[in-house]
C-alpha positions as CSV (number, residue, x, y, z in Angstrom):
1,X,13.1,-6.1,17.0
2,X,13.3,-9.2,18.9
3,X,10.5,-9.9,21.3
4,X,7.8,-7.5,20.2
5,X,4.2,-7.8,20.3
6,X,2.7,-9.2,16.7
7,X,0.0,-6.3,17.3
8,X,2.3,-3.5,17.3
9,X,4.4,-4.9,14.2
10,X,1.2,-5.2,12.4
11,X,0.4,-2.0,13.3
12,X,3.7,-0.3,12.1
13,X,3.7,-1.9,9.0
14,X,-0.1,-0.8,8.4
15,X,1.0,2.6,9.9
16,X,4.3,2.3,7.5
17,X,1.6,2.1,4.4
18,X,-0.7,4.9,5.4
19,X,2.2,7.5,5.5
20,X,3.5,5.9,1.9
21,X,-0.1,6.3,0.4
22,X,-0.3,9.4,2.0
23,X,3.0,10.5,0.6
24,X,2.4,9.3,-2.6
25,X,-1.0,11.6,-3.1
26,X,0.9,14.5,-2.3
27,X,3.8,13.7,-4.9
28,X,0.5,12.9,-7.4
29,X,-0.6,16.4,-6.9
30,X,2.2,18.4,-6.4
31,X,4.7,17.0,-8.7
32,X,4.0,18.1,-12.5
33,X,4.2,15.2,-15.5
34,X,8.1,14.3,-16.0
35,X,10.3,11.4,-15.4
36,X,10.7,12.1,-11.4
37,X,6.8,12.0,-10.9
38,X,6.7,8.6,-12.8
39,X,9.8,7.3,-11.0
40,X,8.0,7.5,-7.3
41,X,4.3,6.5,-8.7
42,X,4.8,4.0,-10.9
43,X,4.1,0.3,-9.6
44,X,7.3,-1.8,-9.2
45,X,5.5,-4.7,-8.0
46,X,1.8,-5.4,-8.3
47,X,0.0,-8.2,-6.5
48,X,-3.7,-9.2,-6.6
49,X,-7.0,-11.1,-7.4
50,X,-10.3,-10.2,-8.0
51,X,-12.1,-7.8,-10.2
52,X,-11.1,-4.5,-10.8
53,X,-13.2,-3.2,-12.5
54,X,-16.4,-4.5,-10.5
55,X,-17.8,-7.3,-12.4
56,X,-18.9,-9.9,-9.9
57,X,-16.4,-12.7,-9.4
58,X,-19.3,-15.4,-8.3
59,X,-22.4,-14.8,-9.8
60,X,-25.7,-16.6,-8.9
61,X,-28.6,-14.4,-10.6
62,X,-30.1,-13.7,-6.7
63,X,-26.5,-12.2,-5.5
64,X,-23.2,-11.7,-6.9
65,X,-19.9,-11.6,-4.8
66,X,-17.1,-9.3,-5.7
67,X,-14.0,-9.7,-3.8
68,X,-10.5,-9.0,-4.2
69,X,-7.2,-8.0,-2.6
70,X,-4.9,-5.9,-4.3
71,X,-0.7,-4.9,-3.2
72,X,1.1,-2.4,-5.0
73,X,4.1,-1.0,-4.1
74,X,6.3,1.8,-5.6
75,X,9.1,4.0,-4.2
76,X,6.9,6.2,-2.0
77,X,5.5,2.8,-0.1
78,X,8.8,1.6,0.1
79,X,10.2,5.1,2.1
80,X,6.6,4.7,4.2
81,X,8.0,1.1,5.0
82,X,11.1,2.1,5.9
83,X,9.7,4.7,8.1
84,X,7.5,2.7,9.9
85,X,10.8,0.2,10.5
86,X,12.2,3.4,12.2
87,X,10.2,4.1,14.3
88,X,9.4,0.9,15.7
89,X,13.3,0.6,16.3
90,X,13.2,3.8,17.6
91,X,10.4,3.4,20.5
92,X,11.6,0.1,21.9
């Protein structure tokens, strides 16, 4: 991948974590409760700051500021990485 534009990398890999969201979802709802559904949507690793749960972070009585960046990953964003790694191989 040598000599490729830092758009269209940044683009794959956001492209690579749509499709591993997406595939996710459809494993949430089609798969019933057993060990395979928790194997591909439980977190492996789990990144973030900020509030969850919506309480402000900063607050000043006139405005409060809520702000917060969370990663998770898990087998199905994994295979939407991977993907999105073959494909950009794959249209040099």
């Amino acid at each position: 991948m040598a000599k490729r534009d830092l758009k269209l990398i940044v683009f794959g890999i956001l492209c690579g974590a749509m499709i591993g969201t997406l595939l996710g979802n459809v494993f949430m709802f089609l798969l019933p409760e057993s060990a395979v559904k928790d194997f591909f949507l439980t977190s492996i690793f789990e990144f973030g700051f900020g509030s969850l749960d919506g309480t402000p972070i900063i607050d000043l009585e006139m405005f409060a500021i809520n702000f917060g960046v969370f990663l998770r990953f898990n087998v199905c964003s994994i295979i939407g990485f991977s993907v999105a790694y073959y494909l950009l191989k794959y249209f040099r």
